[in-house]
MDAnalysis code that builds the backbone (N, CA, C; Angstrom):
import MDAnalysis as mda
import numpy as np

u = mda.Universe.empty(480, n_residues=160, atom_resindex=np.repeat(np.arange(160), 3), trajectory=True)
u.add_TopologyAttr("name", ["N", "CA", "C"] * 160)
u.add_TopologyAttr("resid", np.arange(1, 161))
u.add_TopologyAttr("resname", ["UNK", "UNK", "UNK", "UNK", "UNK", "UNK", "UNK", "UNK", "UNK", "UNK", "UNK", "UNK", "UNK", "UNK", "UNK", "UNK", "UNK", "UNK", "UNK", "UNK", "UNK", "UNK", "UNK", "UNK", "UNK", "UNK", "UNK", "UNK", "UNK", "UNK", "UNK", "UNK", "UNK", "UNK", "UNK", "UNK", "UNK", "UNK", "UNK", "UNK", "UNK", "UNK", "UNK", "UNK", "UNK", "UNK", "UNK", "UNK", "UNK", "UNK", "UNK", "UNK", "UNK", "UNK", "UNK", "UNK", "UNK", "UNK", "UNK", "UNK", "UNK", "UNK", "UNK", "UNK", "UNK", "UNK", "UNK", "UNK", "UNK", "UNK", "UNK", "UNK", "UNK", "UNK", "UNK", "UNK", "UNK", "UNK", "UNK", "UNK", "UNK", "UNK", "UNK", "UNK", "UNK", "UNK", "UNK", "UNK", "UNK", "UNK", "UNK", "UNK", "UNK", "UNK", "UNK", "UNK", "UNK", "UNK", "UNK", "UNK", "UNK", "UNK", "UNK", "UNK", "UNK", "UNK", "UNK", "UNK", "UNK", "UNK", "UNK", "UNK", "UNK", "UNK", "UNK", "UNK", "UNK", "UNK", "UNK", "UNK", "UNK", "UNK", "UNK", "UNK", "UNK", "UNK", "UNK", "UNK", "UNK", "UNK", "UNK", "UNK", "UNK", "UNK", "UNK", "UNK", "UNK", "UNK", "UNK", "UNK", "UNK", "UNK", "UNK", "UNK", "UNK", "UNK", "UNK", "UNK", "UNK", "UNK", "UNK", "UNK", "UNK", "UNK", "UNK", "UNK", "UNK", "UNK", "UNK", "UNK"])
u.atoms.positions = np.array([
    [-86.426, 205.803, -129.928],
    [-87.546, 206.396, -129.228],
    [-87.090, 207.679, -128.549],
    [-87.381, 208.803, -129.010],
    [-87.487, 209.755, -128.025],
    [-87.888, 210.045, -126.841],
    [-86.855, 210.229, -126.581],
    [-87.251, 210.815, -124.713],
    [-87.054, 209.636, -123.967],
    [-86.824, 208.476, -124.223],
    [-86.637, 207.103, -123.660],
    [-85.428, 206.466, -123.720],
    [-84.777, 206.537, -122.799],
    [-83.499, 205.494, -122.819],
    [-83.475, 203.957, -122.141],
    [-82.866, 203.801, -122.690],
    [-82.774, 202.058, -123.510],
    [-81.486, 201.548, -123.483],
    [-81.594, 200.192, -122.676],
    [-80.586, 199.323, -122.379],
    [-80.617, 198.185, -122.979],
    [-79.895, 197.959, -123.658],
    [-79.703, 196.077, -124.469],
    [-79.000, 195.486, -123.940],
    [-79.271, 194.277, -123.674],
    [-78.248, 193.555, -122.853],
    [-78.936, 191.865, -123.021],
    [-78.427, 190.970, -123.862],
    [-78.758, 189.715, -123.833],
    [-79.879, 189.484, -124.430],
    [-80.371, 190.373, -125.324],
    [-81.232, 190.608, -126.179],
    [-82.468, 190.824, -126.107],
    [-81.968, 191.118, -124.603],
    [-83.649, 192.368, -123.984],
    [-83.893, 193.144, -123.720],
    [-84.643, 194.062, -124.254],
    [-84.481, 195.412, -124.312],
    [-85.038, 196.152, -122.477],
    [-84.510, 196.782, -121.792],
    [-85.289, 197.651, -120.826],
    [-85.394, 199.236, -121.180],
    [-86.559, 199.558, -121.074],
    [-86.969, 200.870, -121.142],
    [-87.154, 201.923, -119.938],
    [-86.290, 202.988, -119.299],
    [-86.585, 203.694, -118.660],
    [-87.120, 204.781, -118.819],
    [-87.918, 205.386, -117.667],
    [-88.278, 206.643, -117.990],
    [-87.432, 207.902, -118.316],
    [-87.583, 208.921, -118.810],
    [-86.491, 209.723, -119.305],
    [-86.649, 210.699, -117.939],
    [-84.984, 210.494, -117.737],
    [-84.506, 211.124, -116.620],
    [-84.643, 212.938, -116.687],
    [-85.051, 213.308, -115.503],
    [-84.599, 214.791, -115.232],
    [-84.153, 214.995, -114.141],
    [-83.687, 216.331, -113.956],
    [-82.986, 216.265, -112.308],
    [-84.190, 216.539, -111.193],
    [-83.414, 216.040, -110.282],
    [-84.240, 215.566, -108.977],
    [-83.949, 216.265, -108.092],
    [-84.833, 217.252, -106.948],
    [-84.550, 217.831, -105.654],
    [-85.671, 217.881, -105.120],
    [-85.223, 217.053, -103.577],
    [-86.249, 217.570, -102.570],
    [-85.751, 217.981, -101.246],
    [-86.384, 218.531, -100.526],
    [-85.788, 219.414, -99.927],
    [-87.140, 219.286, -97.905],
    [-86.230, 218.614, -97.179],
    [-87.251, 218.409, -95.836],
    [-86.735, 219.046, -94.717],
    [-87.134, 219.216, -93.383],
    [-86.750, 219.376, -92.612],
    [-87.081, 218.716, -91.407],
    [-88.519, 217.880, -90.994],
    [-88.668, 217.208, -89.960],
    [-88.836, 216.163, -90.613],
    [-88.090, 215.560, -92.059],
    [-88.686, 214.117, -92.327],
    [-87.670, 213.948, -93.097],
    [-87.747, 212.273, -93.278],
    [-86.592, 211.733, -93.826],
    [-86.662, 211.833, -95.418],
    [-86.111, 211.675, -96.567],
    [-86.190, 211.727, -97.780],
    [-85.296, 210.917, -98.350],
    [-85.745, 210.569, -99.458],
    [-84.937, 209.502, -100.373],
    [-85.829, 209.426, -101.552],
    [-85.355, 209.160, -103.026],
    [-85.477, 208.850, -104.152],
    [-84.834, 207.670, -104.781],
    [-85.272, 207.013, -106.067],
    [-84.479, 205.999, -106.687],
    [-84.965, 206.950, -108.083],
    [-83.680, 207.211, -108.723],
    [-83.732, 208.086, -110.107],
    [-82.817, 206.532, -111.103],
    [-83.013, 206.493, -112.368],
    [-82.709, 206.244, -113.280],
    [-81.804, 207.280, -114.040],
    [-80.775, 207.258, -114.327],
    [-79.548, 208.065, -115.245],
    [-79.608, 207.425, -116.582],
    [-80.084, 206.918, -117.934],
    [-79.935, 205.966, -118.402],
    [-79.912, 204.645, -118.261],
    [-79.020, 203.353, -117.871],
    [-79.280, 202.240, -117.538],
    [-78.635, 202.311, -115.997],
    [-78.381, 203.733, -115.463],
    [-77.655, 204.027, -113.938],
    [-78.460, 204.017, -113.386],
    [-78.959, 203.431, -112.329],
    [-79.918, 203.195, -110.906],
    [-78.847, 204.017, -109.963],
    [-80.051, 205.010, -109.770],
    [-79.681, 205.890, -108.392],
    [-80.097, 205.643, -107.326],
    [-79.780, 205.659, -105.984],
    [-80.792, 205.761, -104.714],
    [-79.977, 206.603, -103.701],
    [-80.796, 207.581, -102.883],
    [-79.807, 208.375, -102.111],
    [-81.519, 208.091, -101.131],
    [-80.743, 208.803, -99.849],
    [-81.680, 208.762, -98.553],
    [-81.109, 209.752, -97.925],
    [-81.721, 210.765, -97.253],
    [-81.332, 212.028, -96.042],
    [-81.875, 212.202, -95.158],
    [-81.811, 212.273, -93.517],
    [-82.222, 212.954, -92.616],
    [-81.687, 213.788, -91.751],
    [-82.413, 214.250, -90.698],
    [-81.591, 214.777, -89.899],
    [-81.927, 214.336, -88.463],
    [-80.917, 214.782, -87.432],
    [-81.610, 214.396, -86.155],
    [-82.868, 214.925, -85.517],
    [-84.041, 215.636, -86.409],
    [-85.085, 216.033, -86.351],
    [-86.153, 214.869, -86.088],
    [-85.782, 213.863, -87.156],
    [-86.465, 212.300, -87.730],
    [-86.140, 211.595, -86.873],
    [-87.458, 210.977, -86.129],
    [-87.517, 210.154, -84.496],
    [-86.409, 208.999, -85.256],
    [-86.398, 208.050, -86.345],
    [-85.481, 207.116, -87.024],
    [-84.491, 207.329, -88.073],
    [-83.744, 208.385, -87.471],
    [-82.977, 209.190, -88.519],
    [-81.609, 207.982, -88.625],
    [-81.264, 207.804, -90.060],
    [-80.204, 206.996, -90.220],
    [-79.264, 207.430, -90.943],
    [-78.110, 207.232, -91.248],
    [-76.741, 207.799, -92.147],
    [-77.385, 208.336, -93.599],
    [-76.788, 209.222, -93.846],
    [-76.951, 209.239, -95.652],
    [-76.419, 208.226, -96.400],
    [-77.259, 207.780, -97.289],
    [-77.163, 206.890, -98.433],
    [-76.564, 207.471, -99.442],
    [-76.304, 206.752, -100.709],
    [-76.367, 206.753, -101.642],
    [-75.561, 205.374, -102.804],
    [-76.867, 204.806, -103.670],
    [-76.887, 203.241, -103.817],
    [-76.412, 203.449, -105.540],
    [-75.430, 203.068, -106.373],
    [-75.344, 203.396, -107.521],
    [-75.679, 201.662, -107.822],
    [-76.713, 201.173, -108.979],
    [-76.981, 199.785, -109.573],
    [-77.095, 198.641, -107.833],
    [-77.557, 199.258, -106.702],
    [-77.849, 198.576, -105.715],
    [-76.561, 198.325, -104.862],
    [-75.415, 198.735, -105.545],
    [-74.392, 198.634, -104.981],
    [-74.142, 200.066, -103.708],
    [-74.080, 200.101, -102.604],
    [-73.952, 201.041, -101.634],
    [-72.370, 201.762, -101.507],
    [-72.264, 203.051, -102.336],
    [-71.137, 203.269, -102.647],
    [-70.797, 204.688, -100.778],
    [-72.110, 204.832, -100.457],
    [-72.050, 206.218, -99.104],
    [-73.218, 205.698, -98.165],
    [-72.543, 205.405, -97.118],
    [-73.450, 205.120, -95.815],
    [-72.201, 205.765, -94.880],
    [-73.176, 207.312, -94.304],
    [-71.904, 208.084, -93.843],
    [-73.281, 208.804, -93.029],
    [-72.259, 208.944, -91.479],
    [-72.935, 210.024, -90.815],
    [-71.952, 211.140, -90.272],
    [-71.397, 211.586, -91.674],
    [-70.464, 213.137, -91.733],
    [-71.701, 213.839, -91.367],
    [-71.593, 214.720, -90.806],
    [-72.248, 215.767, -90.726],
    [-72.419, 216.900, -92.047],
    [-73.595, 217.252, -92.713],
    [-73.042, 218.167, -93.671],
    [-73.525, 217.468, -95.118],
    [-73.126, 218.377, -96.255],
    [-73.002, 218.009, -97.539],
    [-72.146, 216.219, -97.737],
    [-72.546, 215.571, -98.704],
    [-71.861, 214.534, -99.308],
    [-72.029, 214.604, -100.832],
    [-70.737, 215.083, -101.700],
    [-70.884, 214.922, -103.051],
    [-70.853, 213.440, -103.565],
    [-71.179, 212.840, -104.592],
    [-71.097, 211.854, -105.338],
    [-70.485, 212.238, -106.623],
    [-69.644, 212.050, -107.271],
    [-69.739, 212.372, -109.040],
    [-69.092, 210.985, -109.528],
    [-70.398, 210.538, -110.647],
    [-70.371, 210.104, -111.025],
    [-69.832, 210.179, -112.507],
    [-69.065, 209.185, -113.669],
    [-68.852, 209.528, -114.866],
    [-70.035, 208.728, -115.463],
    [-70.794, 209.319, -117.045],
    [-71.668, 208.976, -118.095],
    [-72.413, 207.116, -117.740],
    [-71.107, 206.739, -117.071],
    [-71.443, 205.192, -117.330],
    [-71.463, 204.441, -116.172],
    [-71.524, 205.275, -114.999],
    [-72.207, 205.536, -113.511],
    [-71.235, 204.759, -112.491],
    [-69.864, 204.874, -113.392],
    [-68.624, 204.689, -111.867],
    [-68.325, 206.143, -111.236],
    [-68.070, 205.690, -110.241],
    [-67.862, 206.659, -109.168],
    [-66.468, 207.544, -109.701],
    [-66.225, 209.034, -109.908],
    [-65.354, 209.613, -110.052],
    [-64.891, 209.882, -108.571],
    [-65.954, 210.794, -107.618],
    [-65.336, 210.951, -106.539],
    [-66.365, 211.028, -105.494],
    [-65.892, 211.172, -104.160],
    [-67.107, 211.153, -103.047],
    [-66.187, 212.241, -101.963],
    [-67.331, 213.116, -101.466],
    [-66.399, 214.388, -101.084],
    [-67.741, 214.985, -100.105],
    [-66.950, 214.716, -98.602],
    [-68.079, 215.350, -97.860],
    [-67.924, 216.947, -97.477],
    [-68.642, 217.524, -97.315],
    [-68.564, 218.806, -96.881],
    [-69.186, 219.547, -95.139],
    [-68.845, 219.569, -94.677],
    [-69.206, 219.870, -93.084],
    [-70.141, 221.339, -93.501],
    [-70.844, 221.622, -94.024],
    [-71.614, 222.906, -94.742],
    [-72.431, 223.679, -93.288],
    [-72.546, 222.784, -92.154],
    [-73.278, 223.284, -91.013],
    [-71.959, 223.900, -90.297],
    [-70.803, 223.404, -90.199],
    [-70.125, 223.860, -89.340],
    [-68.825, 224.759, -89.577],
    [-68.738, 224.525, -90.535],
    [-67.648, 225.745, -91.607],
    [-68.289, 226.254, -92.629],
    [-68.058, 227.687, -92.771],
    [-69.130, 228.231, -93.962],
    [-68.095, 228.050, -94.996],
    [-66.794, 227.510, -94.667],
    [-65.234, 227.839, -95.640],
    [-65.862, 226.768, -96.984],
    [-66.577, 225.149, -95.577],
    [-67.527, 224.328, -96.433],
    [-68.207, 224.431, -97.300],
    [-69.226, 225.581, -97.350],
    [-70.642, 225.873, -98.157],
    [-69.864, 226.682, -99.599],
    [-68.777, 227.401, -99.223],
    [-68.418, 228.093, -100.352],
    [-67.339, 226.978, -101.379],
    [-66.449, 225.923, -100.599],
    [-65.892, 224.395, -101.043],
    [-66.928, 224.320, -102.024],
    [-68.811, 223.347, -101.571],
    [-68.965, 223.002, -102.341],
    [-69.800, 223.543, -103.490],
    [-69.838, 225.022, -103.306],
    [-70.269, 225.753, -104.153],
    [-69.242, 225.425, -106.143],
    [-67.469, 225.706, -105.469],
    [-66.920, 225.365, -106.449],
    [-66.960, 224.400, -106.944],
    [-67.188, 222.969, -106.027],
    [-66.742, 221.933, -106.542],
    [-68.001, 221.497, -107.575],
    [-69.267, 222.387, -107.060],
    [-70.550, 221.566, -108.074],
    [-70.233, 222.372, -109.256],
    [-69.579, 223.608, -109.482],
    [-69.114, 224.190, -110.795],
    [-68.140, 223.307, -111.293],
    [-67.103, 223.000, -110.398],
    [-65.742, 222.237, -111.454],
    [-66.124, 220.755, -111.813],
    [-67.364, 220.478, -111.481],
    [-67.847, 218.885, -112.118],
    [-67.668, 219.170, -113.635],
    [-67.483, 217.958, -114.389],
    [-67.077, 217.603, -115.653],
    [-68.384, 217.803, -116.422],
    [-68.750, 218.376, -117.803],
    [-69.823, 218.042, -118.183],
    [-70.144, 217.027, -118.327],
    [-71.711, 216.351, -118.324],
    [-72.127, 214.863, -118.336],
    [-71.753, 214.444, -117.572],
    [-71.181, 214.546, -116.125],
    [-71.076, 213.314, -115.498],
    [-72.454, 213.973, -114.896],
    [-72.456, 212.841, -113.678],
    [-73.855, 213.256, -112.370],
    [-73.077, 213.587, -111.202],
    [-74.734, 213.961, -111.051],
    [-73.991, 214.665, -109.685],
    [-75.389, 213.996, -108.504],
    [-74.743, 213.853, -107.209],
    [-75.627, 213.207, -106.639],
    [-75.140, 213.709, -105.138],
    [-75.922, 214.815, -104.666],
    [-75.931, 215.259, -102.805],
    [-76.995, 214.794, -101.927],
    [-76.316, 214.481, -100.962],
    [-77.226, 214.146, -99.535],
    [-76.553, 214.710, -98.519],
    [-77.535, 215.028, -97.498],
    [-77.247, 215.833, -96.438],
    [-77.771, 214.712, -95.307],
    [-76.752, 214.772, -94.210],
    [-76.558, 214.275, -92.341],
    [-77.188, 214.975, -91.643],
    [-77.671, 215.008, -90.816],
    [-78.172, 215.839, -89.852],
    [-78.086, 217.155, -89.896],
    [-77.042, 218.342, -89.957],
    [-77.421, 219.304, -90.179],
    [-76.306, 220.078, -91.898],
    [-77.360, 221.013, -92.222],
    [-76.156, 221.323, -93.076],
    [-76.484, 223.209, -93.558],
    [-75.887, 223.830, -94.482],
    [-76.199, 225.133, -95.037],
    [-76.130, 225.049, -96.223],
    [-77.181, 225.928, -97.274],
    [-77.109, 225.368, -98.799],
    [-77.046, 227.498, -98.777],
    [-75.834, 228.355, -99.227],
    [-76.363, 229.377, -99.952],
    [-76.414, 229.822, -101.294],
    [-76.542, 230.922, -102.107],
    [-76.705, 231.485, -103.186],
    [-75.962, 231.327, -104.274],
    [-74.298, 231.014, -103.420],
    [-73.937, 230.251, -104.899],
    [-73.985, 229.106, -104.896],
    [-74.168, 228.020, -104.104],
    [-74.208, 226.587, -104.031],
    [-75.873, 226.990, -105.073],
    [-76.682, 227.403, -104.460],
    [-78.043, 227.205, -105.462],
    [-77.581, 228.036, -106.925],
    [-76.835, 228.543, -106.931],
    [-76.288, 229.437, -108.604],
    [-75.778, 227.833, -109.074],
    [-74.832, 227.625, -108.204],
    [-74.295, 226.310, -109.240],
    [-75.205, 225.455, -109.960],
    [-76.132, 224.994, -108.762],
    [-77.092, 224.405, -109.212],
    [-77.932, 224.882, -110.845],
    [-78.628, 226.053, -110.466],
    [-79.687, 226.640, -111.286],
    [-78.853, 226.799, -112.770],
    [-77.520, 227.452, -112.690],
    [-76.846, 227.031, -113.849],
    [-76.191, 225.736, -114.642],
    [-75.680, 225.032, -114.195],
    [-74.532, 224.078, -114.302],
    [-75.672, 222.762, -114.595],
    [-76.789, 222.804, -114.128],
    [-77.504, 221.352, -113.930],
    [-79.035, 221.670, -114.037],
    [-79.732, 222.914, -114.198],
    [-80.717, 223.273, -114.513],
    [-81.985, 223.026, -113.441],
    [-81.454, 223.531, -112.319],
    [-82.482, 223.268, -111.631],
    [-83.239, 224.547, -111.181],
    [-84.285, 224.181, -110.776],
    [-85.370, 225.407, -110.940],
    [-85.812, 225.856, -109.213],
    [-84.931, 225.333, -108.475],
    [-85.300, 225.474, -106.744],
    [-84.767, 226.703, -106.474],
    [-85.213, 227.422, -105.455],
    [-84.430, 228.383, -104.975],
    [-84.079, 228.438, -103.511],
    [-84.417, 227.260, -102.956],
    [-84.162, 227.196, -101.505],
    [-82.603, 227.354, -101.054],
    [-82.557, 228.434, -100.222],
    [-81.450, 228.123, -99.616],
    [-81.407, 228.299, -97.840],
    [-80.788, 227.768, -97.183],
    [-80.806, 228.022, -95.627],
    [-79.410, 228.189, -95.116],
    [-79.664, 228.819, -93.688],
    [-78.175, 229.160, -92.666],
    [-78.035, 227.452, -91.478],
    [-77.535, 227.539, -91.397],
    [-77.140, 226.447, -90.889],
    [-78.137, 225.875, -89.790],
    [-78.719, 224.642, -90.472],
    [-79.950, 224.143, -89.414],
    [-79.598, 222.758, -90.345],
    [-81.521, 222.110, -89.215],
    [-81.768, 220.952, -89.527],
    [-82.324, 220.855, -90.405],
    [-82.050, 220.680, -92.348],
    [-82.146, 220.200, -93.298],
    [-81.879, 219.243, -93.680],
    [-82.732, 218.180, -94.339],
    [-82.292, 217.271, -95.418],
    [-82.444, 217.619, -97.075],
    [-81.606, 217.036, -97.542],
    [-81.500, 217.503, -98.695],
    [-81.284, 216.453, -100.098],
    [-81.861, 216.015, -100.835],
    [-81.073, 215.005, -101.927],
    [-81.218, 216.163, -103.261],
    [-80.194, 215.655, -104.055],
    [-80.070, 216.516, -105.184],
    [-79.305, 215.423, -106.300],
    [-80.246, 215.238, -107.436],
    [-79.439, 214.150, -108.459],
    [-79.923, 214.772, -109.864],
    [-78.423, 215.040, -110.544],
    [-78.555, 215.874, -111.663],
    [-77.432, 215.270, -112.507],
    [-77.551, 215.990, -113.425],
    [-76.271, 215.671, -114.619],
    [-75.933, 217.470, -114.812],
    [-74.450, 217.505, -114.700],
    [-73.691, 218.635, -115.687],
    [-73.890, 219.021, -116.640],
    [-74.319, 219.913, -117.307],
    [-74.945, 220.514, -118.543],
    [-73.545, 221.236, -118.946],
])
């Protein structure tokens, strides 16, 4: 089936919807998604101390809670094809800009095909090449970027 990926397992088939990359982007409210990667269950959550019930950043790979972190800042995830964790890498992006330009490289030096999965803590900075990485490397079509404030942020993509 085109456009549909498909898990066998015990001789039942599950059908997900066909994945694309995911960004949303808040500032007085909390955010979270559950994306599908193939048979990979995503879940990430972001706020900031803007959100009267603001809680740690998430992020849930198959329900398993691999980031419940209140770093301040960027949190990378990379995941490999078959949705184990390669690495988890926070970035302080509000309080060192040395940060914002860190994870500018690091969303370039991701592997092709793996995922990629960001959430943002209370405060953080996204600029021009962190959104270049993006718009190239993973095809995303946002152009938001900000100086260091109260943003939340989730971002779940695959390496192209």
């Amino acid at each position: 089936m085109p456009g549909i990926m498909q898990m066998v397992a015990n001789n039942i088939t599950f059908t997900y919807p066909p994945y694309t990359f995911y960004e949303a982007i808040g500032s007085t409210v909390e955010i979270s998604t559950t994306q599908y990667v193939g048979a990979t269950k995503i879940y990430a959550y972001s706020s900031t101390y803007d959100v009267p019930s603001f809680q740690p950043a998430v992020v849930q790979v198959n329900d398993v809670e691999i980031v419940n972190t209140e770093n301040r800042g960027h949190t990378m995830v990379v995941l490999n094809p078959n949705g184990a964790t390669v690495s988890i890498t926070n970035y302080d992006t509000y309080g060192d800009i040395n940060a914002v330009t860190a994870l500018a490289n690091a969303l370039n030096g991701v592997a092709s095909g793996n995922r990629v999965v960001l959430v943002t803590y209370d405060a953080s900075a996204f600029d021009a090449a962190c959104r270049s990485a993006l718009t190239t490397g993973y095809g995303d079509t946002n152009t938001n970027t900000w100086a260091a404030s109260r943003i939340s942020q989730i971002f779940v993509g695959i390496k192209s």
